[in-house]
NUPAVEX-256873 format. One record per residue (C-alpha): residue in three letters; x, y, z. Coordinates in steps of 0.25 Angstrom, whole numbers, plus 5000, padded with zeros to 4 digits. Example, Ala and Ser with C-alpha at 12.3 -4.5 7.8 and 13.67 -1.06 7.14 Angstrom:
2
ALA504949825031 SER505549965029 
//
This chain:
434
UNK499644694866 UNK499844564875 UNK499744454869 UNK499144314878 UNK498644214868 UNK497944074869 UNK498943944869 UNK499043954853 UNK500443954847 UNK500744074839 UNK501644074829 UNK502344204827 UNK503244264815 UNK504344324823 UNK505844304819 UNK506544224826 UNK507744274830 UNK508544254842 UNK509744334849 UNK511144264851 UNK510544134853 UNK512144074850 UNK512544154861 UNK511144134871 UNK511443974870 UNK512943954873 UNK513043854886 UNK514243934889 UNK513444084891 UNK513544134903 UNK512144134910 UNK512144244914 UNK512944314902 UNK511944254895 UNK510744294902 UNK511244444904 UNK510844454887 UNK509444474890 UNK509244454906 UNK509544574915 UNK510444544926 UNK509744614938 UNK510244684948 UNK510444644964 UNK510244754971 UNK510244764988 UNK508944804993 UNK509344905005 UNK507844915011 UNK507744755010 UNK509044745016 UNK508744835027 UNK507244765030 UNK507844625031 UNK509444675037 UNK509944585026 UNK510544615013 UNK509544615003 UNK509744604987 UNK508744604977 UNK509044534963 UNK508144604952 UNK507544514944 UNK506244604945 UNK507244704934 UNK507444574925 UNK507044604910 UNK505844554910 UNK505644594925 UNK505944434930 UNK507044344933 UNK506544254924 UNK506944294911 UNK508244224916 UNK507744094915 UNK506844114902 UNK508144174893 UNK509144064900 UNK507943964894 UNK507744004882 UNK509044054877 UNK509643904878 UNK508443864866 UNK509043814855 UNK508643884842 UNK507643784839 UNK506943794851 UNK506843934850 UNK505943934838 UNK505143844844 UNK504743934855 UNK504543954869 UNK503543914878 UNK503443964894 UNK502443964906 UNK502544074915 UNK501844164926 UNK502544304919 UNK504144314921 UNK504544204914 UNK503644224902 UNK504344364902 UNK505844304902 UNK505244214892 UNK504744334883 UNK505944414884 UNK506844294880 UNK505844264868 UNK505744394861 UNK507444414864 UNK507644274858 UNK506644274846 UNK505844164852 UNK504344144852 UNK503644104863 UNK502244074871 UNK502244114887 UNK501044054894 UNK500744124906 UNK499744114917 UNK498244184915 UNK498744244930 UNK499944314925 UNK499844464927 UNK499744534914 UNK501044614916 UNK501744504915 UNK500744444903 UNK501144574896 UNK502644584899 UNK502844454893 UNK502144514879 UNK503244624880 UNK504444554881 UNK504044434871 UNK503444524862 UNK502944444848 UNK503944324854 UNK502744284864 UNK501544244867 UNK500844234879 UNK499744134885 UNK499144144897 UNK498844014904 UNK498243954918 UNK498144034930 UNK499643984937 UNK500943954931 UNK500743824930 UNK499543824922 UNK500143914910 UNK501443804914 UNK500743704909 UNK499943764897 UNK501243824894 UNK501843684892 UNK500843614884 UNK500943714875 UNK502543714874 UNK502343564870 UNK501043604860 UNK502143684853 UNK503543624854 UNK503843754860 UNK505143754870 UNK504543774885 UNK505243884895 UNK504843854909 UNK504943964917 UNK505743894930 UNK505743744928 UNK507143724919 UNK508543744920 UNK508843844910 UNK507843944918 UNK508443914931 UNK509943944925 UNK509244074918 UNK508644114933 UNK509944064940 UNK510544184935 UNK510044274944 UNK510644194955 UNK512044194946 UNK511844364946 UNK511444364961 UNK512844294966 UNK513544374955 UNK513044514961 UNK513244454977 UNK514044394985 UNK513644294993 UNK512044324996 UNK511444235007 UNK510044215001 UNK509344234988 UNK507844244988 UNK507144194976 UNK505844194973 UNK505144074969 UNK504044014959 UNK504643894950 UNK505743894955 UNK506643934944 UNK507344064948 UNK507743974963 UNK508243874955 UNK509043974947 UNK509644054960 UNK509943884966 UNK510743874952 UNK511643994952 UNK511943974969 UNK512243834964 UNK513243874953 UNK513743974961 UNK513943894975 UNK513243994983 UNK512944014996 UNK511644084996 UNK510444035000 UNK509044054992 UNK507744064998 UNK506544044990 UNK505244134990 UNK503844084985 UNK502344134986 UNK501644074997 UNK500644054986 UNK501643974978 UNK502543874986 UNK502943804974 UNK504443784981 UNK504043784995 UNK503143664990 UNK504043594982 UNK505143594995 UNK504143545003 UNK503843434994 UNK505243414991 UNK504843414975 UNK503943534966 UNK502543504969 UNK501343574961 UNK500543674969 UNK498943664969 UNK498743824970 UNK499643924970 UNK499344074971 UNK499944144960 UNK500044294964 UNK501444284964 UNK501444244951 UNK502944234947 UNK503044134958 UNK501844064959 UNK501943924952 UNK501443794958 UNK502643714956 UNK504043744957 UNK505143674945 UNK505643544946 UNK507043594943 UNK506843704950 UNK506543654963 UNK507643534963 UNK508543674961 UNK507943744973 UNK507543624983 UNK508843624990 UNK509343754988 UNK508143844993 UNK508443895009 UNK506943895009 UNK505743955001 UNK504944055007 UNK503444085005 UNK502944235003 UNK501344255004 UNK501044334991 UNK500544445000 UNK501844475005 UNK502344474991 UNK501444584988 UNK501944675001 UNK503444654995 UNK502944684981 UNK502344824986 UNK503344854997 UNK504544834987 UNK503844924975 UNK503645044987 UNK505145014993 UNK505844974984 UNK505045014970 UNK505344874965 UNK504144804957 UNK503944664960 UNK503044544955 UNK502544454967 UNK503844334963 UNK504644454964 UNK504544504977 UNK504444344982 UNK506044354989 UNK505844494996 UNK504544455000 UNK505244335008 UNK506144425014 UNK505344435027 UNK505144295030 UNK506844295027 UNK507044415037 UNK508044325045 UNK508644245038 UNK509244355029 UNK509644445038 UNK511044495036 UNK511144415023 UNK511344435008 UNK509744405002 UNK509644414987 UNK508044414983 UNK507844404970 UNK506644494965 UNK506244394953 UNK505244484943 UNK504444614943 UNK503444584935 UNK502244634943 UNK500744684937 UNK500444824942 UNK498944754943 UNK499344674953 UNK499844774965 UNK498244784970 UNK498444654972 UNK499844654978 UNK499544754986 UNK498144664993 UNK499044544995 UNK500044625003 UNK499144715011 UNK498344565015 UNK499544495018 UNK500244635027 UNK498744655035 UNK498644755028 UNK497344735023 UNK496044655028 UNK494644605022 UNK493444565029 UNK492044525025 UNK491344625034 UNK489744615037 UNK489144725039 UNK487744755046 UNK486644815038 UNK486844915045 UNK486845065042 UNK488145125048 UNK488944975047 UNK489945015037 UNK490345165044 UNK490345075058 UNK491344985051 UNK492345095047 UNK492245155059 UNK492445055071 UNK493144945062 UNK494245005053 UNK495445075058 UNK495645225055 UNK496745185046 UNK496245065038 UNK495445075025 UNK494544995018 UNK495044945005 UNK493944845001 UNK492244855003 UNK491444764994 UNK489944775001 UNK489144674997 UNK487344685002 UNK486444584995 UNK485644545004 UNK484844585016 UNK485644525027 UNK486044615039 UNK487344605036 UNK488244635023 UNK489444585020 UNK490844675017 UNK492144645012 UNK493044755017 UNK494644745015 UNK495244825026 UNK496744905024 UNK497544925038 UNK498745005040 UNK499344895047 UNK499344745048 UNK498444665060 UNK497444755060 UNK496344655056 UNK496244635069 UNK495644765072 UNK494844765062 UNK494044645065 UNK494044665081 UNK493444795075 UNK492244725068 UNK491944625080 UNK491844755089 UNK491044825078 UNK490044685076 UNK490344675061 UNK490444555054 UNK491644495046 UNK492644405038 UNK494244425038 UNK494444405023 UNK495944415021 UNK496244265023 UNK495044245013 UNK495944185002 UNK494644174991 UNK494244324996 UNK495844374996 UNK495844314981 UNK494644414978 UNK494944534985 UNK496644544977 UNK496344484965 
//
């Protein structure tokens, strides 16, 4: 049964009883001999059909087939293994929108350590409930604030409450050398790639991939890639130091915080060949088209570097790309929802607040001199309340093929009805997908 309970601290009679901690601390371990005890190295793989779309040679690091399904489990073992015992039993404290409250759990219940993950209220339950399985009786789960950075700050004032030891999810140099092991394992596996695109949020797996180019004198380049919703980098570059975001969208949830590290972005500041921003809806249509291509399962920070692949076409061409696919910790529950955002941001799909006369034979005039013999209505709410002439409609219209909107309302000034394009509505769009 999962467990989510208010911020009270509970104390739990489990055995402590933690695993080659002598070994776990030595300086001297190799990070990624060290690592490789509990974190899976994953593969990199060349993509044919990528390579084929963008004439460039296309590699794809796994992340999304990581033990707990995320990169991040990387940084959270790195952290927690270099406690001492003492802080161990003091326990552990993390904020975290899913992945890193599952590297956190994982490490927690291998270790013998307890722990409370604060999460936000927005977190899809899959990863609510993954973070119950691999914590187990170790962990206990409180779901704070709406973004990231709300649970952040709960999660923080309640580390201090309890002398507990806090492990940040991005922000702190033993997660960026636990996430700079997948650039490590990247140069290891091959030679000499031009680019490697990374996905980014806080910042922390950038500043990792910066670290091991750094140890390693590489030539690569790295480009980063963030939700048009959440340019917590972009801003931050712009600014010339991290600035706090008033709003963020926070669809792509793995991604989506209002303000990248401190350490992170004095990391990543000079090293970035540039950051791209990917609308949220084009993350969607990668999501779908790589589950029906390739029958990889993504979660929205995931698919972040493929899905900036079109707006790279040139610049990679006839190069060696590495995109690193960061977790697959997607909610079936959420694919409706996917599947909107991508159909609104392909043309694909169309609303409009149609009036119709009061008129009998309105609605059969409608079908049949204003929609196309292939489109289909997918939306219909009618709403008659009063007795003007007129009724209102909202009717979301599917079409086989992109710019057909056009059509459709040349077809409706023809025909004398009525209407309202919806889809730039943002309050309306928010309504219609949630």
């Amino acid at each position: 049964m999962q467990r989510c309970v208010p911020f009270v601290l509970q104390k739990k009679q489990l055995q402590y009883n933690p695993i080659h901690m002598e070994t776990l601390v030595t300086p001297e371990f190799n990070l990624l001999k060290k690592l490789h005890e509990v974190v899976k190295r994953t593969p990199l793989e060349k993509n044919e059909l990528l390579s084929e779309r963008y004439d460039a040679e296309i590699f794809l690091k796994r992340e999304d087939l990581q033990n707990t399904r995320s990169y991040k489990i990387r940084g959270a073992f790195n952290k927690i293994s270099k406690l001492s015992l003492d802080e161990h039993k003091q326990g552990v404290v993390c904020a975290s929108a899913g992945n890193h409250a599952q590297g956190v759990a994982f490490t927690c219940r291998r270790l013998g350590i307890l722990a409370h993950i604060f999460m936000p209220r927005t977190t899809p339950q899959q990863k609510i409930a993954q973070v119950n399985f691999h914590g187990r009786d170790w962990v206990t789960v409180h779901l704070h604030g709406n973004t990231f950075d709300e649970c952040y700050q709960q999660a923080k004032i309640f580390c201090e409450e309890h002398q507990s030891v806090f492990v940040p999810p991005f922000d702190d140099t033993d997660i960026i050398e636990g996430q700079s092991s997948i650039g490590l394992e990247i140069l290891e596996d091959l030679q000499n790639p031009d680019y490697i695109v990374v996905p980014i949020g806080g910042g922390g797996l950038a500043a990792g991939i910066v670290t091991a180019l750094k140890k390693n004198n590489a030539s690569c380049k790295m480009i980063g890639v963030e939700p048009l919703g959440a340019p917590s980098m972009t801003e931050a570059l712009r600014a010339g130091h991290p600035v706090m975001l008033e709003k963020i969208d926070t669809f792509v949830d793995g991604a989506s915080v209002k303000r990248v590290g401190d350490i992170n972005f004095e990391l990543c500041k000079n090293q970035l060949e540039e950051v791209v921003l990917v609308p949220e809806g084009k993350i969607c249509s990668t999501i779908l088209k790589l589950y029906n291509e390739e029958a990889i399962v993504l979660e929205p920070a995931g698919a972040l570097s493929i899905s900036a692949l079109d707006g790279l076409k040139e610049k990679i061409k006839g190069k060696k790309v590495v995109c690193i696919l960061s977790g697959s910790n997607n909610d079936i529950t959420r694919m409706e929802e996917m599947k909107e955002r991508s159909l609104l941001y392909e043309g694909l799909k169309h609303y409009f607040l149609v009036n119709f006369p009061q008129r009998s034979g309105a609605l059969r005039e409608f079908l049949s001199q204003v929609l196309g013999p292939d489109d289909d209505i997918t939306w219909f709410e009618y709403s008659k309340k009063n007795n003007r002439e007129k009724g209102p409609a909202v009717i979301g219209i599917e079409v086989p093929c992109a710019g057909q909107e056009k059509r459709i309302t040349e077809a409706m000034d023809k025909t004398g009805f009525t209407y309202e394009y919806l889809n730039n509505n943002q309050q309306l769009f928010e309504f219609l997908v949630g």
